[in-house]
C-alpha positions as CSV (number, residue, x, y, z in Angstrom):
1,X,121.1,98.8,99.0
2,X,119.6,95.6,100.6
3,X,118.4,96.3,104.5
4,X,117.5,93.9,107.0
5,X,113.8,92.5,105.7
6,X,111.7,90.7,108.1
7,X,108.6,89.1,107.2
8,X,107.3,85.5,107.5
9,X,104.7,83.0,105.4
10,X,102.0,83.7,107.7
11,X,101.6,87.5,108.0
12,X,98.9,88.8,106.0
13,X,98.9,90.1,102.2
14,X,99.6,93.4,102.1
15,X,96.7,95.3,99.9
16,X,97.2,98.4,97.6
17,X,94.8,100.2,95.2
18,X,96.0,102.0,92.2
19,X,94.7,103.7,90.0
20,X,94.2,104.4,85.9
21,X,95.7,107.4,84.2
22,X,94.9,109.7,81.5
23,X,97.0,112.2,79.6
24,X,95.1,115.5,79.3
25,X,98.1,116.5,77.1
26,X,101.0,114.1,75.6
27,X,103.5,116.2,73.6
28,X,106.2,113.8,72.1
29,X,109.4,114.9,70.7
30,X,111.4,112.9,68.0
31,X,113.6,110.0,68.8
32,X,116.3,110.3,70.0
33,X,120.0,108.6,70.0
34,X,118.8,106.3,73.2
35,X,116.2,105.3,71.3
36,X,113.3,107.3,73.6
37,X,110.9,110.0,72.3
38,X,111.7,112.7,74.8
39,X,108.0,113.6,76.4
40,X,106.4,116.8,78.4
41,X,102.6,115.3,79.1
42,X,100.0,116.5,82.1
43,X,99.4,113.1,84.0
44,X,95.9,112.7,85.9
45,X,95.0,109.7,87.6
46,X,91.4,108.4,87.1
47,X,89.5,106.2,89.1
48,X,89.7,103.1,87.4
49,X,91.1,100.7,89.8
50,X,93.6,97.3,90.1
51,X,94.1,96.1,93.5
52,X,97.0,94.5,94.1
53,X,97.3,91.8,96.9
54,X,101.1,90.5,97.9
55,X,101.8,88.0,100.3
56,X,104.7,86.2,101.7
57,X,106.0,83.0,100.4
58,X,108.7,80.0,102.0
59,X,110.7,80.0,99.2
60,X,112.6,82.6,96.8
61,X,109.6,82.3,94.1
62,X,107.9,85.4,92.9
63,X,104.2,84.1,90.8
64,X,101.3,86.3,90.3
65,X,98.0,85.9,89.4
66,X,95.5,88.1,87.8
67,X,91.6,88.1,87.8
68,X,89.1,89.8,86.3
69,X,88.1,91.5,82.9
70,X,91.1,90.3,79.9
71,X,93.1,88.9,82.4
72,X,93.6,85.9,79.8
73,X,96.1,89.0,78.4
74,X,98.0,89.8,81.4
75,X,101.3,87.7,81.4
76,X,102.4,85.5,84.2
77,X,105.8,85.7,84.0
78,X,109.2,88.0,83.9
79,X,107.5,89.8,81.5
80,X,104.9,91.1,83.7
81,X,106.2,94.5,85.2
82,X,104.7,93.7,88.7
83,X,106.7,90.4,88.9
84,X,110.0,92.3,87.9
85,X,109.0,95.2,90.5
86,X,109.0,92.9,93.0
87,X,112.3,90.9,92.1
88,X,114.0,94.3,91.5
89,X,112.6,95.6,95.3
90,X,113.5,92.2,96.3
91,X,117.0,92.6,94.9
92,X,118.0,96.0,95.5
93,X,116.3,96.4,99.1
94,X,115.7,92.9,100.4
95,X,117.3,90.0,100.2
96,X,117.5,86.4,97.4
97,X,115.7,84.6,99.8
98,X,112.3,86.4,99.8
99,X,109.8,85.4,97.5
100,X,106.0,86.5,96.7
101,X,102.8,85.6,95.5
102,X,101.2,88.4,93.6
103,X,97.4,88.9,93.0
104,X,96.2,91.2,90.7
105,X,92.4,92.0,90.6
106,X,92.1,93.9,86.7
107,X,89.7,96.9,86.4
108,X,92.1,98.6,84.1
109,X,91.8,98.1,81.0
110,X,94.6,95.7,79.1
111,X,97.1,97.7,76.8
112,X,94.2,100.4,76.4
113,X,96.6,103.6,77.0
114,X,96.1,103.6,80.2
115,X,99.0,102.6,81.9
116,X,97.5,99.0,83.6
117,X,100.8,97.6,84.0
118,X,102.3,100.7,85.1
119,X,99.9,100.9,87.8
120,X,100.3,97.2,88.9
121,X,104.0,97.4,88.8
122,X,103.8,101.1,91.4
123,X,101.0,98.8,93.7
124,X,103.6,96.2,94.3
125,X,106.5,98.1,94.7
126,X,104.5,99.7,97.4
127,X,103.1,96.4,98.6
128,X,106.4,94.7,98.8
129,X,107.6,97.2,100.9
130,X,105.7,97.0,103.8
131,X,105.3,93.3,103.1
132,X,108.7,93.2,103.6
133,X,109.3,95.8,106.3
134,X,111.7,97.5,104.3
135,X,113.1,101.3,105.6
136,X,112.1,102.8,101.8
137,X,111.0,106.1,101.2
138,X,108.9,107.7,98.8
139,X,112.0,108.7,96.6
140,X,113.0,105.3,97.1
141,X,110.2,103.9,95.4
142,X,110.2,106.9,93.0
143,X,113.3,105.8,91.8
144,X,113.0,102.2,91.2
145,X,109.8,102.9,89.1
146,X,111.9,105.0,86.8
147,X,113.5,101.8,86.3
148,X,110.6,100.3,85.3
149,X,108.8,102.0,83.4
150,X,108.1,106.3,82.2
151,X,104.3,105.5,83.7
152,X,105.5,103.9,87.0
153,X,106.3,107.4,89.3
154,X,103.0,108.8,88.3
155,X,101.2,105.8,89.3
156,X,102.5,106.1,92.7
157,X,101.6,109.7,93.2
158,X,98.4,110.0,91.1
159,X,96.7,113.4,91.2
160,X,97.7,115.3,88.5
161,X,101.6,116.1,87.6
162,X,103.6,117.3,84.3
163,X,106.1,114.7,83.2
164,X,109.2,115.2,81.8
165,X,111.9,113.0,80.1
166,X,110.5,110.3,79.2
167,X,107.3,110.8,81.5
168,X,108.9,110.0,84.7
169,X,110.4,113.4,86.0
170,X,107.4,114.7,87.7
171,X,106.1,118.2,88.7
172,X,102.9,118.4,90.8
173,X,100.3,120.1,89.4
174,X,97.6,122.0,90.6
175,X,94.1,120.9,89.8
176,X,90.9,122.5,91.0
177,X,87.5,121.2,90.9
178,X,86.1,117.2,90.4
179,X,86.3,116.3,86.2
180,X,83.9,114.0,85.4
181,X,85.1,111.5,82.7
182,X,83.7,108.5,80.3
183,X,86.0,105.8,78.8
184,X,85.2,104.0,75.9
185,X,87.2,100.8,75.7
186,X,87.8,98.2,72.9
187,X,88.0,94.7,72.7
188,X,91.3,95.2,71.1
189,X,94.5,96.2,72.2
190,X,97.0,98.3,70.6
191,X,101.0,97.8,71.1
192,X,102.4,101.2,72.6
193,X,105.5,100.3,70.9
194,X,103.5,99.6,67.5
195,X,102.0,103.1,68.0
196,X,105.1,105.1,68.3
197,X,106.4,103.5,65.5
198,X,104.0,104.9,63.5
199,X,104.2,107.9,65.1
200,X,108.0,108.1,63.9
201,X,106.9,106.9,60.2
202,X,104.4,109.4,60.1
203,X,106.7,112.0,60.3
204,X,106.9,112.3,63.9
205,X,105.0,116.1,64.1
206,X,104.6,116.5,67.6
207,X,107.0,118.6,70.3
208,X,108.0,117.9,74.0
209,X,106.3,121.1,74.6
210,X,104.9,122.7,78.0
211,X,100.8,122.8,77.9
212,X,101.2,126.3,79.8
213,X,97.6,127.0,78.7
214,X,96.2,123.6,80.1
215,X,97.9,124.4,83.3
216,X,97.1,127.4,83.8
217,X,93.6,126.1,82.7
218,X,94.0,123.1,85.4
219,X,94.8,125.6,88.2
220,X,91.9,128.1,87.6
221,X,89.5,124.9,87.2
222,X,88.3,126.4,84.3
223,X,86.8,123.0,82.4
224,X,85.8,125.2,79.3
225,X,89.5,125.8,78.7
226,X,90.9,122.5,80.3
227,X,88.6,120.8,77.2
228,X,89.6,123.0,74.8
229,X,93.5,122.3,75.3
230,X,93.6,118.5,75.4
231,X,96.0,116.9,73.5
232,X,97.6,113.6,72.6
233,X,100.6,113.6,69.9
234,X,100.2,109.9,69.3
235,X,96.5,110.3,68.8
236,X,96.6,110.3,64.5
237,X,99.2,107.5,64.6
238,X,97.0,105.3,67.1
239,X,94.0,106.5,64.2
240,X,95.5,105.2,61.3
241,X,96.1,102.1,63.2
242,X,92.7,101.8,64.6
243,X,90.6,103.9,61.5
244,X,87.6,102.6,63.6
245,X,88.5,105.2,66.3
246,X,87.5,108.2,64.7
247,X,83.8,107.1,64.9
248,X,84.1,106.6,68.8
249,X,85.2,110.0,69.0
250,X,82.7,111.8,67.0
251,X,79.9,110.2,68.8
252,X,81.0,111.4,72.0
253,X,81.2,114.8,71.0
254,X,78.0,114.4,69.1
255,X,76.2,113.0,72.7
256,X,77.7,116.1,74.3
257,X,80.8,115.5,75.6
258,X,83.2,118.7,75.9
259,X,86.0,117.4,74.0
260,X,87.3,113.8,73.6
261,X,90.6,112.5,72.6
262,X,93.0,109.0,72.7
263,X,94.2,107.7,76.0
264,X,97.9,107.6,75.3
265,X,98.9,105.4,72.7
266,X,95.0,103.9,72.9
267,X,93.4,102.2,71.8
268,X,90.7,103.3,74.9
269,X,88.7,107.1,74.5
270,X,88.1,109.7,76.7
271,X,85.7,111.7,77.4
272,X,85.4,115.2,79.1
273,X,82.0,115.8,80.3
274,X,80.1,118.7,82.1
275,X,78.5,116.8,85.1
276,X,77.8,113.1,85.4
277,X,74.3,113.3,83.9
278,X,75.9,114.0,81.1
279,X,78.5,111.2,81.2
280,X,75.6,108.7,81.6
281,X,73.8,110.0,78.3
282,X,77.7,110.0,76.6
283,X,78.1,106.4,78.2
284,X,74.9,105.2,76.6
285,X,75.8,106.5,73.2
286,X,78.7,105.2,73.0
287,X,77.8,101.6,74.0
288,X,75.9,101.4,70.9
289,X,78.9,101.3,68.9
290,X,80.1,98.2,67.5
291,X,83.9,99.3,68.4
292,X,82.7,99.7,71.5
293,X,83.5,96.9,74.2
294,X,82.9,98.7,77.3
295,X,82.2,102.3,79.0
296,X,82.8,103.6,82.3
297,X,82.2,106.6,84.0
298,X,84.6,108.2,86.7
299,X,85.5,111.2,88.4
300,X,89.3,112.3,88.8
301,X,91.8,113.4,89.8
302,X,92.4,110.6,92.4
303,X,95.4,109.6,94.3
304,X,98.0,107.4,93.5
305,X,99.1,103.7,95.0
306,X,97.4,103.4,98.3
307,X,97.5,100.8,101.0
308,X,93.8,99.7,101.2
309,X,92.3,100.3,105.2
310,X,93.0,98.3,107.4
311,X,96.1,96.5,106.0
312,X,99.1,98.0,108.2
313,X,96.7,96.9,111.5
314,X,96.7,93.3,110.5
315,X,100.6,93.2,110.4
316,X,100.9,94.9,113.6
């Protein structure tokens, strides 16, 4: 449904923060005929941060680029999911004859199980909207990140939610309390594709099931129990892809943390801690690891895409 976009070459970027997520739970079903794993996973957003900077262009061309940490590894091209969020806005809302240039400021880490390019692609379909002026609402958006990509709702609603489907049915859930959280990233990726593979070879032992206890755990803000019910089906594929994992994980829980556990299909670590102290002396553990590349310590749950202050007074 295209609508009547106005915007010109010299109205300011529109700029959107977004954030990282974690799944405290990732049950994953077998695959099935369409070629999906059918999912039931509680989604909370982290603050880790991209920020996402869109501006107006003369011509129909959509180019991005992307600075900071890996962002050697972030393509440049139709293969990017903020490029093809912003042609498929374009198209479906917009018009051919609107173009963009895309800037993408990495915090996230690069195919670490954390949903980077989800989170790029949610900050520019947010982005483009107002860039563009364009009568969308929050369904709207919902439903052209479906389109996407499984990761792409949650990334524009961040808190914490249980996913359905394929991840992208989304249930708000309530979460009480501030969790305190250190990642442990590596200086190598792993393919989420490559991971479920493996997950399927190894027998594929998980279930789409409801984490009632997390939940209910989530709701109370009971961290004891929210720790103790983590989960991530993909986790021993991701391990016997990465071995080197299983070392990253014991030293956390060794430095104190309350339960760790692979970020999605990985291959980045989390952490549950107590307090931050705590996450400091987890953090400095861990960074003495040779798998290591990189810790950071965060708090969550934290919202999803926003539009950073002050943008919508410089377009008016």
């Amino acid at each position: 449904m295209a609508s009547n976009a106005r915007t010109t070459p010299e109205a300011p970027p529109v700029m959107v923060r977004v954030a990282a997520k974690l799944n405290l739970a990732l049950g994953v079903g077998p695959l099935g005929e369409d070629g999906y794993h059918p999912l039931a996973t509680v989604f909370e957003a982290v603050g880790i941060y991209d920020q996402i900077a869109v501006a107006s262009r003369s011509d129909e061309e959509i180019r991005i680029t992307v600075e900071g940490p890996q962002a050697d590894l972030v393509p440049l091209d139709s293969s990017n999911l903020a490029y093809r969020a912003a042609e498929l806005m374009r198209d479906r809302w917009a018009g051919a004859h609107l173009g963009a240039d895309i800037r993408i400021e990495k915090s996230i880490p690069v195919a670490g199980g954390m949903a980077g390019g989800s989170a790029d692609a949610a900050g520019t379909l947010l982005a483009c909207s107002v860039l563009w002026d364009l009568d969308t609402g929050p369904d709207d958006l919902q439903q052209l990140g479906a389109e996407l990509g499984s990761d792409v709702p949650f990334a524009l609603v961040g808190g914490v939610a249980l996913g359905r489907g394929r991840g992208d049915r989304l249930v708000p859930v309530i979460s009480r309390g501030t969790h305190h959280w250190v990642f442990a990233t590596s200086c190598q990726g792993l393919s989420t594709p490559q991971v479920y593979r493996r997950f399927d070879e190894l027998g594929g032992a998980g279930g789409n099931w409801v984490p009632t206890a997390l939940i209910a755990a989530l709701t109370s803000g009971d961290i004891d129990t929210v720790a103790g019910c983590l989960g991530n089906d993909l986790q021993d594929a991701a391990l016997d892809l990465r071995p080197d994992l299983a070392g990253v994980l014991e030293a956390g829980t060794e430095a104190g943390a309350l339960a760790g556990l692979v970020s999605g299909s990985g291959p980045t670590t989390a952490f549950l801690v107590s307090d931050e102290a705590t996450g400091r002396t987890v953090a400095k553990a861990l960074l003495e690891l040779s798998q290591v590349h990189d810790v950071r310590v965060v708090r969550g749950p934290v919202p999803g895409a926003q539009l950073l202050p002050g943008t919508l007074q410089a377009r008016m």
